[in-house]
LUMKE-114103 format. One record per atom (N, C-alpha, C): atom name; x, y, z. Coordinates in pm, 1 decimal, always signed. Atoms other than C-alpha are relative to their C-alpha. Layout:
% LUMKE-114103
CA | X | Y | Z
...
***
This chain:
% LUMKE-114103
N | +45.0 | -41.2 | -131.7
CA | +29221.9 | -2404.8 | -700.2
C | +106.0 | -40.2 | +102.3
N | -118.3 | +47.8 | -124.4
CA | +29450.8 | -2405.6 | -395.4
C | -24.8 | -34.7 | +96.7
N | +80.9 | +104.4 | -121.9
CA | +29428.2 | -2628.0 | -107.9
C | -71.0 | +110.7 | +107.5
N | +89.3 | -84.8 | -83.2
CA | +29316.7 | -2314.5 | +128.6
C | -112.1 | +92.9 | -60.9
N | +113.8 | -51.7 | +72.7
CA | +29049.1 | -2182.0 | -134.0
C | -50.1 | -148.2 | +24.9
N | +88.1 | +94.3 | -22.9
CA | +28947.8 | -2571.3 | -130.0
C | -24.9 | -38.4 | +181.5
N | +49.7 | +25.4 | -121.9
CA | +28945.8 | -2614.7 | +257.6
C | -120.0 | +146.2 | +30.0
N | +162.9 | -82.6 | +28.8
CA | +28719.4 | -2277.8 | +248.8
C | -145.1 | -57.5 | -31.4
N | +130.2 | +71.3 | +25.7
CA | +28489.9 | -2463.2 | +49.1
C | -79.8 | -91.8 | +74.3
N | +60.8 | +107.2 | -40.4
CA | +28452.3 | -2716.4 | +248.8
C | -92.7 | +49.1 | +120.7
N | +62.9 | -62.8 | -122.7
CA | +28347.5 | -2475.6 | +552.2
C | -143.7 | +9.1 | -16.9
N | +78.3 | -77.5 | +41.9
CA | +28114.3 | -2315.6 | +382.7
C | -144.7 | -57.1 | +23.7
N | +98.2 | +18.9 | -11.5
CA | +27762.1 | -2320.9 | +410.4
C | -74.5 | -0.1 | -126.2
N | +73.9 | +3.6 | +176.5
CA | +27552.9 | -2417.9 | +91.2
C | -53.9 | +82.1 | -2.2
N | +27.0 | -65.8 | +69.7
CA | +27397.7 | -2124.6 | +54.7
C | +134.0 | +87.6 | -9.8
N | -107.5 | -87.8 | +17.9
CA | +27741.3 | -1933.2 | +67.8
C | +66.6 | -40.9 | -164.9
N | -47.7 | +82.3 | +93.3
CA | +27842.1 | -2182.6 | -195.4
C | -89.7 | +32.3 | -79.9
N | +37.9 | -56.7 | +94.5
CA | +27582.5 | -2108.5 | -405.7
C | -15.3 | +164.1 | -44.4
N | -30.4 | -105.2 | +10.0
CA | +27582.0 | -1755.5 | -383.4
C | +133.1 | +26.3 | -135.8
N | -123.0 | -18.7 | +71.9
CA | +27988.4 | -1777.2 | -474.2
C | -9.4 | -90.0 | -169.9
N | +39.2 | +60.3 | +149.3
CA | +27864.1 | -2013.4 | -769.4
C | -88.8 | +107.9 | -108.4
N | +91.4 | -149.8 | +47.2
CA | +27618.6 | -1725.5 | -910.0
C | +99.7 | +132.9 | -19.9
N | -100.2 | -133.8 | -66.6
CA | +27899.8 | -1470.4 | -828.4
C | +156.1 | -64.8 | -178.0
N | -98.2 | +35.3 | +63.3
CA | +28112.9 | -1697.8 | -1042.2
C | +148.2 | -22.2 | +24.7
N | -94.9 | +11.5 | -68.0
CA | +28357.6 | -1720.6 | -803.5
C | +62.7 | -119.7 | +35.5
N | -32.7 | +157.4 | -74.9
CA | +28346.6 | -2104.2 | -725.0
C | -53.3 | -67.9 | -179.6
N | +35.8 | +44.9 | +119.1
CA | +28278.9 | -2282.4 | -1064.4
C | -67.1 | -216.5 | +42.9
N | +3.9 | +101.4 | +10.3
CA | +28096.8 | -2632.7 | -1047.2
C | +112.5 | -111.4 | -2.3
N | -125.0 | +72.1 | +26.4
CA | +28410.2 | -2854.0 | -1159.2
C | +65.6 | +14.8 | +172.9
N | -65.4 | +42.1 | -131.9
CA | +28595.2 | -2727.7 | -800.2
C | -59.7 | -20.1 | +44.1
N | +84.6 | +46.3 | -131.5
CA | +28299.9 | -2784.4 | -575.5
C | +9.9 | -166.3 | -7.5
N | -38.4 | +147.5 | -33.9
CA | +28293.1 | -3126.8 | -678.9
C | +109.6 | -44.9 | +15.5
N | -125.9 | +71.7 | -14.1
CA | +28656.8 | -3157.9 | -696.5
C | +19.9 | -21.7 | +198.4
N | -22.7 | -10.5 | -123.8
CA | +28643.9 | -3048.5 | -288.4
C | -105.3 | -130.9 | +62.1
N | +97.9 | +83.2 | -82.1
CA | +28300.7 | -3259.0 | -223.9
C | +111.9 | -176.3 | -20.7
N | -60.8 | +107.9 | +21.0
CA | +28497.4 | -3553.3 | -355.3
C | +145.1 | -45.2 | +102.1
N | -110.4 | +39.0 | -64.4
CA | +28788.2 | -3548.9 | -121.2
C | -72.2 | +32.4 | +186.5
N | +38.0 | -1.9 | -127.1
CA | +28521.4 | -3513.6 | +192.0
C | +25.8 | -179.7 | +22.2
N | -34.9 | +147.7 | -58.0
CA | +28598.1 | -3868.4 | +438.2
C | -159.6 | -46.4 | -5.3
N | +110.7 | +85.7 | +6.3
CA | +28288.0 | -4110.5 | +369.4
C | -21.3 | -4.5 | +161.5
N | +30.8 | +52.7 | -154.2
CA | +28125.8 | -4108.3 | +751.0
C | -124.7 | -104.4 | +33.6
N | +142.8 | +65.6 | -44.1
CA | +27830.9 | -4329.6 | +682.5
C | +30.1 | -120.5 | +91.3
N | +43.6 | +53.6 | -49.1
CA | +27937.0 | -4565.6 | +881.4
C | +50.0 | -15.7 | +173.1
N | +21.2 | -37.3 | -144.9
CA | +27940.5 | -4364.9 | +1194.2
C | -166.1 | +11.9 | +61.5
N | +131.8 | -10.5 | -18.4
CA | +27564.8 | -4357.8 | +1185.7
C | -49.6 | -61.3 | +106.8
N | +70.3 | +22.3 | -128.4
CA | +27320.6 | -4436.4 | +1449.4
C | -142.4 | -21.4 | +15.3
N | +121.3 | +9.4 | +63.7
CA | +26981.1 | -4592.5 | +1337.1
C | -88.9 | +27.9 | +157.0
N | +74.8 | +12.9 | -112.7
CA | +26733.1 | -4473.4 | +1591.1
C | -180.1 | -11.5 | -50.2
N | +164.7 | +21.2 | +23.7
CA | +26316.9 | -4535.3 | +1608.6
C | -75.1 | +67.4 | +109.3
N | +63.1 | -58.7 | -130.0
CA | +26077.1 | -4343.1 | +1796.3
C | -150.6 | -86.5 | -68.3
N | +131.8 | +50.5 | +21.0
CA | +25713.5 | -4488.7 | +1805.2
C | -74.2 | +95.9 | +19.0
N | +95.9 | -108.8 | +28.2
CA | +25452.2 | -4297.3 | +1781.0
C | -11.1 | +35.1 | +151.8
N | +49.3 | -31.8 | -99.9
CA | +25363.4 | -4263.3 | +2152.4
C | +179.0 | +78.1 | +73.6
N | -131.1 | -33.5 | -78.7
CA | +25738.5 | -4152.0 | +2230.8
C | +4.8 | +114.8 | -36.2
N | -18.4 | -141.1 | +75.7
CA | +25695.2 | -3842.8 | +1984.5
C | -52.5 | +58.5 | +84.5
N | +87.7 | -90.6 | -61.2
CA | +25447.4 | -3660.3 | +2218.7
C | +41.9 | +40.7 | +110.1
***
């Protein structure tokens, strides 16, 4: 796979991705090879809490 077929992938929207998986176009093996080179962001996160009376 070539780096601009794998930056594609990465665009993509999971159902496009599965589609092209069904299609046979994207094969298991590269999707994970692309998911695997996404940057870890967990620890940009942002724990928030709503209480019940804040939902309404």
């Amino acid at each position: 796979m070539s780096k601009k077929e794998n930056e594609e992938i990465l665009e993509m929207d999971k159902r496009i991705i599965s589609r092209r998986m069904l299609a046979g176009e994207l094969s298991e093996k590269d999707l994970q090879a692309a998911l695997k080179k996404l940057p870890d962001v967990g620890d940009n996160v942002e724990e928030i809490s709503l209480e019940e009376s804040e939902i309404k």
